[in-house]
C-alpha positions as CSV (number, residue, x, y, z in Angstrom):
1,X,16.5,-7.6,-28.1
2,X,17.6,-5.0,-25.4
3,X,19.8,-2.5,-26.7
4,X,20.3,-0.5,-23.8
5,X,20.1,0.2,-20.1
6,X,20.0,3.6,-18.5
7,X,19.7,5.2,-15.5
8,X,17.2,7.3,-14.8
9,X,19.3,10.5,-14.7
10,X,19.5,13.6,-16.8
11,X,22.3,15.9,-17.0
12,X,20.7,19.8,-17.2
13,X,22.5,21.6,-19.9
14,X,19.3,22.1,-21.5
15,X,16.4,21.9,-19.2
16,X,15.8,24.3,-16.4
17,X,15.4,23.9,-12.6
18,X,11.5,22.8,-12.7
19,X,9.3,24.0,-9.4
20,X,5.7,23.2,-8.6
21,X,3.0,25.4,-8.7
22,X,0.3,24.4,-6.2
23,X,-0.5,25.0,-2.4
24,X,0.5,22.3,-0.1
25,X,-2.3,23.0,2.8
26,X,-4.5,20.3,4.4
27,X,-1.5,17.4,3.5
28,X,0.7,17.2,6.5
29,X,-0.5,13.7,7.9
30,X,-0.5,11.8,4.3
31,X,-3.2,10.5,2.5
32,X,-4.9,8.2,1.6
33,X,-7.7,7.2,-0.6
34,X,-11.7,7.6,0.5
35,X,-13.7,3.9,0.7
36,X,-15.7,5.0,-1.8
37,X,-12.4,5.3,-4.0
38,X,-11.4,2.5,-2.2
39,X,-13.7,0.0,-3.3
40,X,-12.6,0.7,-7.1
41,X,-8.8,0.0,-6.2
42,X,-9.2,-3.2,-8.7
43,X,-10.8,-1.8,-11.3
44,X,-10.0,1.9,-11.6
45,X,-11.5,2.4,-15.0
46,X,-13.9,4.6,-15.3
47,X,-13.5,6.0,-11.4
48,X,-11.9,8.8,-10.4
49,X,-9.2,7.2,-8.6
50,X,-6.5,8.0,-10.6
51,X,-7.3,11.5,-10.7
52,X,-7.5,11.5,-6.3
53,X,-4.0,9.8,-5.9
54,X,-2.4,12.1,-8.4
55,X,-4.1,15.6,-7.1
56,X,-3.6,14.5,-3.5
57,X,0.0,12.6,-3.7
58,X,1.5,15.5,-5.9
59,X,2.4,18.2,-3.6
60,X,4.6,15.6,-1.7
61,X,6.3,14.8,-4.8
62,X,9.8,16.6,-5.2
63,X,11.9,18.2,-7.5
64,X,16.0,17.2,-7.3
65,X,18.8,19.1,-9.0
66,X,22.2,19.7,-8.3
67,X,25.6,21.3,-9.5
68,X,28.3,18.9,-8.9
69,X,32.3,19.5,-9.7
70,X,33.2,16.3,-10.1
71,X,31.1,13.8,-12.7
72,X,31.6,9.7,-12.6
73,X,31.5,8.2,-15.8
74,X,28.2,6.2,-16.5
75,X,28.0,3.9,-19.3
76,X,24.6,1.6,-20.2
77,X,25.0,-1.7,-21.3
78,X,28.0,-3.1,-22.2
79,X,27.5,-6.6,-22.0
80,X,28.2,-8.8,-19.0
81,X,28.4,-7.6,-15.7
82,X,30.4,-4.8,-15.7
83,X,30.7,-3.2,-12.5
84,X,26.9,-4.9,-12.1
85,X,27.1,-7.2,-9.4
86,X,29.9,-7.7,-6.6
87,X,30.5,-9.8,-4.3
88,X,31.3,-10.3,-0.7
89,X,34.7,-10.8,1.1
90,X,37.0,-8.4,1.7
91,X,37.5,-5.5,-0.5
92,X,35.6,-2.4,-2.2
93,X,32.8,-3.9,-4.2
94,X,31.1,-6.5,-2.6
95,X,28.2,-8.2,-1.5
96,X,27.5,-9.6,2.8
97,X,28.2,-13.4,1.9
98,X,30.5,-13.1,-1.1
99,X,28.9,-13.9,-4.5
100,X,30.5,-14.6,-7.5
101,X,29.6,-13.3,-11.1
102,X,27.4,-15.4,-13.9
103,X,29.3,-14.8,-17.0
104,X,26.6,-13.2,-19.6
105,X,23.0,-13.3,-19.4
106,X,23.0,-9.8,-17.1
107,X,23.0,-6.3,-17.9
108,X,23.4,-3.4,-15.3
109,X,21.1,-0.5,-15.5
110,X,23.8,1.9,-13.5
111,X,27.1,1.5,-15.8
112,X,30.0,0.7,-14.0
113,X,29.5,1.1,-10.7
114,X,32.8,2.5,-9.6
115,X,34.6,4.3,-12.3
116,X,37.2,6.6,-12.5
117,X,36.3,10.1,-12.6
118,X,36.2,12.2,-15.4
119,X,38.4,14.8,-15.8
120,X,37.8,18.0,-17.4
121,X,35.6,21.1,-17.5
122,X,32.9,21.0,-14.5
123,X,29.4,19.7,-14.6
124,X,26.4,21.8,-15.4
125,X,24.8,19.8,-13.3
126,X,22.0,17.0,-13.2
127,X,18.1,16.2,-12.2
128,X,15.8,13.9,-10.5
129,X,12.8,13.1,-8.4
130,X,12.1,12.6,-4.9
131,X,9.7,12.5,-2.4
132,X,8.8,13.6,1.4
133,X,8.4,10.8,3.7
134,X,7.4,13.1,6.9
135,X,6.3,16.6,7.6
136,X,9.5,17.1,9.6
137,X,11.7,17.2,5.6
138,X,12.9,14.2,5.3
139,X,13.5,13.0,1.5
140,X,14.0,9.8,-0.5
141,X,15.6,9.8,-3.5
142,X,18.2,7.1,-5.7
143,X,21.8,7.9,-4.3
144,X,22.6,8.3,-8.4
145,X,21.1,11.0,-8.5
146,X,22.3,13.3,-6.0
147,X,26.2,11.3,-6.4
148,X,29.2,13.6,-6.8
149,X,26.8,16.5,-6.1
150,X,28.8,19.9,-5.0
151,X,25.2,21.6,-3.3
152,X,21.6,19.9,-3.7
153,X,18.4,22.0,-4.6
154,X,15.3,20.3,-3.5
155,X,11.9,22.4,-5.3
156,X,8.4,21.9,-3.9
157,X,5.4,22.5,-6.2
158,X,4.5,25.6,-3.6
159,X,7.5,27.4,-6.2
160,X,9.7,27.4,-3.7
161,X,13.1,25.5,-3.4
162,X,14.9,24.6,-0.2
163,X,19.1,23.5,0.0
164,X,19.2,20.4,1.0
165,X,21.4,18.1,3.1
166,X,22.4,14.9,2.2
167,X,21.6,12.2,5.6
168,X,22.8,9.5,4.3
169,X,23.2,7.4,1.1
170,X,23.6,3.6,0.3
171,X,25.4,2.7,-2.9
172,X,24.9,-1.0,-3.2
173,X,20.4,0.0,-3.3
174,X,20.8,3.1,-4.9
175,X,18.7,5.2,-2.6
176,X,19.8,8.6,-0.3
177,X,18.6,10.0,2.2
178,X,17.9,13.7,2.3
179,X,17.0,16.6,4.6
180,X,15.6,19.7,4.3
181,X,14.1,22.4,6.8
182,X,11.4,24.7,6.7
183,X,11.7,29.0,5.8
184,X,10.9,31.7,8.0
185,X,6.7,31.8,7.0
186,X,6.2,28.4,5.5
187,X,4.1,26.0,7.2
188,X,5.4,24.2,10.2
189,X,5.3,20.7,8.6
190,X,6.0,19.6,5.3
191,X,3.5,17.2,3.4
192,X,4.6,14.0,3.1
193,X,3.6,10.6,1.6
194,X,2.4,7.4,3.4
195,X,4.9,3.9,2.9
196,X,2.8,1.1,1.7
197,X,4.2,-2.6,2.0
198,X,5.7,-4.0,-0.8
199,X,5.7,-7.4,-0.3
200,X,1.8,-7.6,-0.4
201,X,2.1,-6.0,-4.0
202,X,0.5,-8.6,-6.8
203,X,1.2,-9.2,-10.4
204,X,-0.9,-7.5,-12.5
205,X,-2.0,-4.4,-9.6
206,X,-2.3,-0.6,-11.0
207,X,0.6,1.7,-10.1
208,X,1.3,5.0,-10.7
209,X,4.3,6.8,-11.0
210,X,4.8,10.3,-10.1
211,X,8.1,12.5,-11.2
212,X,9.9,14.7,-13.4
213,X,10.8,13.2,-16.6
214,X,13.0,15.1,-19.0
215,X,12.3,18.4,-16.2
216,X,8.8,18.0,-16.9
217,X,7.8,18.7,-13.4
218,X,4.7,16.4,-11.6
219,X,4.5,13.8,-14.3
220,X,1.8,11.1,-13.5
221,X,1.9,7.7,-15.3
222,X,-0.1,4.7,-14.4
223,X,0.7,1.0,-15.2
224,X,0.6,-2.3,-13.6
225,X,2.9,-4.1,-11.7
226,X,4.5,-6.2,-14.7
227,X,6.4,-8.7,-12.2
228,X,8.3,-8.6,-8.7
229,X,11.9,-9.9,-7.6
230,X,14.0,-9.3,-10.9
231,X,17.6,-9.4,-10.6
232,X,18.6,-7.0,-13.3
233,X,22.4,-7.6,-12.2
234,X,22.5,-4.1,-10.5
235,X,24.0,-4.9,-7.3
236,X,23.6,-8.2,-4.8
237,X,20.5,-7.1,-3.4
238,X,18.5,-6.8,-6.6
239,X,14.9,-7.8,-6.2
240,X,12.9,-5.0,-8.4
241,X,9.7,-4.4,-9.2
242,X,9.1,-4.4,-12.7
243,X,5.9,-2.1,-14.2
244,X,4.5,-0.6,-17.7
245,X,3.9,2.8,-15.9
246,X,6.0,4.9,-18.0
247,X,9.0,6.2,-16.6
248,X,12.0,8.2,-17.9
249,X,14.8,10.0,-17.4
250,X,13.9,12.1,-14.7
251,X,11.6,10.0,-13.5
252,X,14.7,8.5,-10.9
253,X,13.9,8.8,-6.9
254,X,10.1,9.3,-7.3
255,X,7.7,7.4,-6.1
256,X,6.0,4.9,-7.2
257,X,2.4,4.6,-6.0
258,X,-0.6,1.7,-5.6
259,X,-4.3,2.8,-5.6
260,X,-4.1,3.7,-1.9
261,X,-1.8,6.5,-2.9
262,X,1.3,4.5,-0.7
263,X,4.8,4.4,-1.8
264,X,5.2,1.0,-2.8
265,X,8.4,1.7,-4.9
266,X,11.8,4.0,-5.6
267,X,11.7,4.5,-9.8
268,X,15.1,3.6,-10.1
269,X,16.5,2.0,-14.2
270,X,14.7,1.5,-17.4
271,X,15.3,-0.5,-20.5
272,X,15.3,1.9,-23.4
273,X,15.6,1.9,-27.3
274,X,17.6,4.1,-29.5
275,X,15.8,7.0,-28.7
276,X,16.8,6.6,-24.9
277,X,13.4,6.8,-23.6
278,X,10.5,4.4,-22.1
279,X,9.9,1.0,-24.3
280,X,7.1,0.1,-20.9
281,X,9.9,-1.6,-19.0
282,X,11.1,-0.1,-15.6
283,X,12.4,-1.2,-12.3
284,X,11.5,0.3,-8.8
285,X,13.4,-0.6,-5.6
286,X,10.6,-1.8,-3.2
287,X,9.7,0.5,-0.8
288,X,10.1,-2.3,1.8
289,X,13.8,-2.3,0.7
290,X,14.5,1.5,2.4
291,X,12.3,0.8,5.4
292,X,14.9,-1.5,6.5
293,X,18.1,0.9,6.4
294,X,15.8,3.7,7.3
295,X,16.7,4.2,10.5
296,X,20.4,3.0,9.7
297,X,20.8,6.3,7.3
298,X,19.2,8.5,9.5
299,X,21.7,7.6,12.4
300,X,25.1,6.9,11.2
301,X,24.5,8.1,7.4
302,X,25.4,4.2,6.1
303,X,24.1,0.9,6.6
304,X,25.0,-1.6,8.7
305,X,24.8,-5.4,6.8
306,X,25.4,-8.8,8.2
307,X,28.8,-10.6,6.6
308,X,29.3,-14.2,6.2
309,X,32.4,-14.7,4.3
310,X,32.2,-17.1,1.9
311,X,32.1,-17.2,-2.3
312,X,29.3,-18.5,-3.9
313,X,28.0,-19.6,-6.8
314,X,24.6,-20.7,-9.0
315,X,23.9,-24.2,-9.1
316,X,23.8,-25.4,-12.5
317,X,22.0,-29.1,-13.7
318,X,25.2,-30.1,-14.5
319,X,26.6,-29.4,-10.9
320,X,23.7,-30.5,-9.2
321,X,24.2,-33.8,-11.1
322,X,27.5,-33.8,-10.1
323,X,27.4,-33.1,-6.3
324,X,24.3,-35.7,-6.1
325,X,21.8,-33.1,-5.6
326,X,18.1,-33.9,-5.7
327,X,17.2,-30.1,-7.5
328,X,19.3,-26.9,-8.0
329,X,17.9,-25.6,-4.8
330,X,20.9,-23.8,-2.5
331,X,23.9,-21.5,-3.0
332,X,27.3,-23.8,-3.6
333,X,30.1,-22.0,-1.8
334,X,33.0,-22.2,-4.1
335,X,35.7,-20.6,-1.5
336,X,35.8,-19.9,2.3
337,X,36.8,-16.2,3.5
338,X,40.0,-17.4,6.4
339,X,38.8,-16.6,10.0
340,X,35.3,-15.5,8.5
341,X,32.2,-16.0,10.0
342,X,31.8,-18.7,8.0
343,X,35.0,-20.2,8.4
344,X,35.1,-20.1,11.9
345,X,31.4,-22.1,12.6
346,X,32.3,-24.8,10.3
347,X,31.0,-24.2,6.8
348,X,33.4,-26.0,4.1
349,X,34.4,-25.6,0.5
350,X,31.9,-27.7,-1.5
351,X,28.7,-27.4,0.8
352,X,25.7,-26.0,-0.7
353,X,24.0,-23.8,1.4
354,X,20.0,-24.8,1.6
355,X,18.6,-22.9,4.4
356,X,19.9,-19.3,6.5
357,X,18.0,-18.6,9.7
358,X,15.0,-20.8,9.0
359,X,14.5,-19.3,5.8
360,X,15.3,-21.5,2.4
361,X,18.0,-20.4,0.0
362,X,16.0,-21.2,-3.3
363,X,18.6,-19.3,-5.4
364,X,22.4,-17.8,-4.6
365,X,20.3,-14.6,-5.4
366,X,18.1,-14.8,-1.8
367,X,21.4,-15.3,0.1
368,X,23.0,-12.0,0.0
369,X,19.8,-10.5,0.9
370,X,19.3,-13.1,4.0
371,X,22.8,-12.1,5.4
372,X,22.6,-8.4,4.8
373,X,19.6,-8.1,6.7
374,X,21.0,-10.2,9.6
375,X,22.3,-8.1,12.8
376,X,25.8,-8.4,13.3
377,X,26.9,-10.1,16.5
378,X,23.7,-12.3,16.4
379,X,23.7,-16.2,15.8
380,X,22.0,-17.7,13.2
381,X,21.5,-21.6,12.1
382,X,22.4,-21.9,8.8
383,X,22.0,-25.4,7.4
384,X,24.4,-26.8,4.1
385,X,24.3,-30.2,2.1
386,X,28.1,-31.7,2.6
387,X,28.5,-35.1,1.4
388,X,25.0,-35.7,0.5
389,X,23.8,-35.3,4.1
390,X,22.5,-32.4,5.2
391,X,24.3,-30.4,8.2
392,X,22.9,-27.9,10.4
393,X,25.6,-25.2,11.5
394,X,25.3,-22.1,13.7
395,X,27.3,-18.9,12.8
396,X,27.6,-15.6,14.4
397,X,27.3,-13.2,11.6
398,X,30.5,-10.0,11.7
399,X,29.8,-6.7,10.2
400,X,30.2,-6.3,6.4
401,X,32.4,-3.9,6.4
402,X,34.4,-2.3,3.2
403,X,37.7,-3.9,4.0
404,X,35.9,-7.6,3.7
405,X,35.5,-6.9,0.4
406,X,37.0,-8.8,-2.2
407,X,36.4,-8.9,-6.1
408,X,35.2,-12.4,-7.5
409,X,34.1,-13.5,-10.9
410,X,32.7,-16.9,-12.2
411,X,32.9,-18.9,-15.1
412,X,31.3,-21.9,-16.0
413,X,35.0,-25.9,-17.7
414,X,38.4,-30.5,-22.6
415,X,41.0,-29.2,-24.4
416,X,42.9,-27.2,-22.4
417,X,46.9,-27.0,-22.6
418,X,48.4,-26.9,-18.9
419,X,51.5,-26.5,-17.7
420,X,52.8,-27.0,-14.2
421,X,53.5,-23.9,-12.2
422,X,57.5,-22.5,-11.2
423,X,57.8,-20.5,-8.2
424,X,58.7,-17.8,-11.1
425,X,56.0,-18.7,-12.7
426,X,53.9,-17.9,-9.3
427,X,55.9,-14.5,-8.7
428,X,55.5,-13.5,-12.1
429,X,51.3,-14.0,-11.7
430,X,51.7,-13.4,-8.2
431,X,50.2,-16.7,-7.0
432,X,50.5,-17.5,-3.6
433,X,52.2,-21.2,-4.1
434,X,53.2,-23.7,-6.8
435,X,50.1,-26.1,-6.4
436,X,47.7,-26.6,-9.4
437,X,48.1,-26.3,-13.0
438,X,48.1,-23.3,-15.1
439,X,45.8,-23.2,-18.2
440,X,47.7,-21.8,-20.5
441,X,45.4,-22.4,-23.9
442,X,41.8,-23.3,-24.1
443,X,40.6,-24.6,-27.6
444,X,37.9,-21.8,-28.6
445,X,35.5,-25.4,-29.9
446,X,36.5,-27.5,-26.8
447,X,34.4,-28.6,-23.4
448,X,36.6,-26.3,-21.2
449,X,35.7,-23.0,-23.3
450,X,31.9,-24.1,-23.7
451,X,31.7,-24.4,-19.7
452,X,34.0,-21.4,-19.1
453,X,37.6,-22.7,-18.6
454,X,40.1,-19.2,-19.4
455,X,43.6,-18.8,-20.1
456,X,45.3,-17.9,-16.4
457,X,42.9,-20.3,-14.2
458,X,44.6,-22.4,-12.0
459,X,43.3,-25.9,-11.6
460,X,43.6,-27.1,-8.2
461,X,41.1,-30.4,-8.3
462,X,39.3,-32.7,-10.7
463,X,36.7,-35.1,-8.7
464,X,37.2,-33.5,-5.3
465,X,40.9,-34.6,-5.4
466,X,43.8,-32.6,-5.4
467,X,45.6,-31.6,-8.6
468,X,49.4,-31.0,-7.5
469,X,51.0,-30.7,-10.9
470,X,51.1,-32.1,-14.5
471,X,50.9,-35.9,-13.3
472,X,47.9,-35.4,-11.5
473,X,46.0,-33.6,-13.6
474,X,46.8,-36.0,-16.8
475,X,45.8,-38.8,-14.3
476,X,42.6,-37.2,-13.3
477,X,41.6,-36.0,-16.3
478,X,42.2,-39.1,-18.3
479,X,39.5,-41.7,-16.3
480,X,36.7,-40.2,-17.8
481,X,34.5,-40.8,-20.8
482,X,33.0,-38.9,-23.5
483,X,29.6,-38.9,-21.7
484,X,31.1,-38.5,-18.0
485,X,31.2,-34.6,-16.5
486,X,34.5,-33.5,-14.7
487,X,34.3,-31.3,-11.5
488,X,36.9,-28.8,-11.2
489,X,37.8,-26.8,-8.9
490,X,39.4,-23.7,-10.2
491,X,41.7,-20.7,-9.1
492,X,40.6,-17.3,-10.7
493,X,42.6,-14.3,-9.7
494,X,42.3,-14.0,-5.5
495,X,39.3,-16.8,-5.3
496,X,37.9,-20.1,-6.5
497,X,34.9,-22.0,-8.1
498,X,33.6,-25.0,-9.0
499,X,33.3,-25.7,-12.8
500,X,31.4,-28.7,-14.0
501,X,32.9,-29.9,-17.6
502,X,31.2,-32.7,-19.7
């Protein structure tokens, strides 16, 4: 059983400021491997491979630390999905589509993801890893690590360190961009590591991380690639690659290699035991992943995503049994963002979302990704199951910007005491009419608990038809069996889902 998730990132009361200790001549165009090296890239064992990548990749390999005034409180796992994943309307957390929380099952490797500062005596400061991605200074490292830092010291394994300048940062994939620039004498380019392509990574290929665990400067680890696209409930664009290199904390922002020597990965989380170190499971964000906001950090210092304004949620047997679906294939959209993207080329409460721009939607997972990715102002066919008929649609995707943020969570819905809803009943919970019925009990034992009915939703349909008050939802409710499953429609806090109760 996992006990705990923790970031990669050490706070330096103890440790010192590691530096590197080696020349950095003869790098500054990247390397990679020799064919004769080359042809043992699947089956290093008893080559020298290993021992090229690390000598050769090292140098490149950076050294992060900072002082910072101002420390945000980072917890590990607390259960559920706190501050894990967000979704997408309008608000501060969020996701490009709006997505809304699985209750359980999830952990989140980075605490909560926007607490409140902590107030008190000034850090001492904190450590990581990065690593040079051109000979001009440019560094890559997880935005955790460099986060509420008050001056950034970057050290090379040449001893020397260099202040850096933060570029840019994205919170919602953990990575930053730095800058630093060469001293009067040093060389006129900085060596730099080659990006490989993630998406051609396999199951089961050697990797090797490089970093400073625990301050241990220029750490090398190897492992294989234990498995590729896990949602670890971080943030909506999860999609990490998972490997038995070992990795601590330290280890966050370095790189983490294939046989090549290419970055193929950011080491970003691990899942630790007690002693808060490496049980050979950690996550890297693909390489492929800051390719594609490269260029958006290094101009504007943030990233542009796509938005398409609508709440979604997993599709679960149940549901899919309930909407007629052949499989549990597609993304249901539980609510509508008004005058969205969404909203304004047609899509509809109650469609499930199969394919975005030609691409299927297997999971609600792949959507957010789709849409983030999409350039804003740009048309795309998107293509839903209404009705049991499939739809094609074509929406011009807006700008996710902050303020189309809005917090969503889901549950999953008898026995259930109601009661209809006053307008000071309304004011009081500061609903924005009298329609529905308020859940004001749920029997712990009952249907409604075990599919995720809570005290304080509002039910607003059973069956696709409209629950106004009491009398409807007694009259609803009531036509079905033991054996028959109920489809509710439910208000929780500023959005809706669809709950399917046998």
């Amino acid at each position: 059983m996992v006990k705990k998730v923790k970031i990669l990132f050490t706070v330096a009361l103890v440790l010192t400021i590691a530096t590197f200790g080696a020349g950095l001549s003869g790098l500054g165009s990247g390397f990679l491997v020799s064919k004769a090296y080359a042809d043992n890239r699947f089956n290093p064992i008893g080559s020298n491979v290993f021992v090229e990548v690390a000598k050769n990749q090292n140098p490149a390999v950076v050294h992060v630390s900072h002082k910072a005034s101002k420390v945000k409180m980072r917890g590990g796992n607390r259960g559920g999905n706190r501050g894990g994943n967000r979704d997408g309307s309008r608000g501060r957390q969020g996701n490009p589509f709006g997505r809304q929380d699985r209750q359980g099952g999830q952990f989140n490797p980075f605490g909560n993801q926007f607490p409140e500062e902590r107030r008190g005596p000034p850090s001492r400061g904190g450590m990581g890893s990065g690593f040079l991605i051109d000979e001009t200074g440019y560094i890559l490292t997880n935005h955790h690590v460099v986060e509420g830092a008050d001056g950034i010291t970057v050290g090379l394994d040449n001893k020397k360190e260099y202040d850096a300048k933060v570029i840019g940062v994205d919170p919602k994939t953990d990575i930053a961009l730095l800058k630093i620039e060469p001293k009067e004498g040093d060389p006129k380019t900085f060596p730099f590591l080659k990006m490989g392509n993630s998406d051609s990574l396999q199951v089961g290929e050697w990797v090797m991380a490089i970093g400073n665990p625990f301050g241990l400067d220029h750490t090398v680890t190897v492992g294989v690639v234990s498995a590729k696209g896990r949602n670890i409930g971080a943030g909506p664009y999860d999609e990490f690659i998972q490997t038995d290199a070992s990795i601590n904390p330290g280890n966050s922002g370095g790189p983490l290699l294939n046989i090549d020597g290419e970055v193929i990965g950011i080491n970003t989380a691990i899942i630790s035991g007690n002693t808060g170190g490496n049980v050979g499971i950690g996550f890297a964000t693909p390489i492929n992943v800051a390719g594609k906001i490269l260029d958006d950090l290094k101009e504007k210092g943030s990233v542009t995503r796509g938005w398409l304004g609508v709440m979604v949620q997993e599709i679960t047997p149940e549901l899919a049994s309930t909407f007629g679906l052949e499989d549990n294939d597609g993304a249901l959209v539980g609510n509508v963002i008004p005058n969205s993207p969404a909203s304004l080329g047609g899509i509809k409460r109650g469609d499930v979302i199969v394919k975005f721009d030609n691409s299927d939607v297997k999971s609600m997972t792949k959507l957010p990704k789709l849409v983030a990715g999409t350039n804003p102002g740009s048309t795309v066919p998107v293509e839903v199951i209404r009705d049991g008929k499939n739809k094609k649609l074509d929406i011009k995707i807006d700008v996710l910007e902050e303020e189309n943020v809005k917090t969503a969570s889901l549950g999953k819905p008898l026995g259930v005491q109601t009661q209809d809803i006053s307008p000071e009943l309304a004011e009081r919970l500061e609903l924005d009419d009298v329609t529905g019925v308020l859940v004001s009990d749920v029997d712990p034992d009952s249907p409604a608990a075990r599919s995720g009915i809570r005290r304080g939703d509002v039910i607003l349909e059973i069956n696709r038809k409209q629950v106004k008050n009491m009398d409807d939802y007694h009259a609803l409710a009531g036509k079905k069996g033991a054996s028959d499953t109920l489809l509710m429609l439910v208000k929780r806090g500023k959005t809706s889902i669809y709950i399917a109760v046998k």
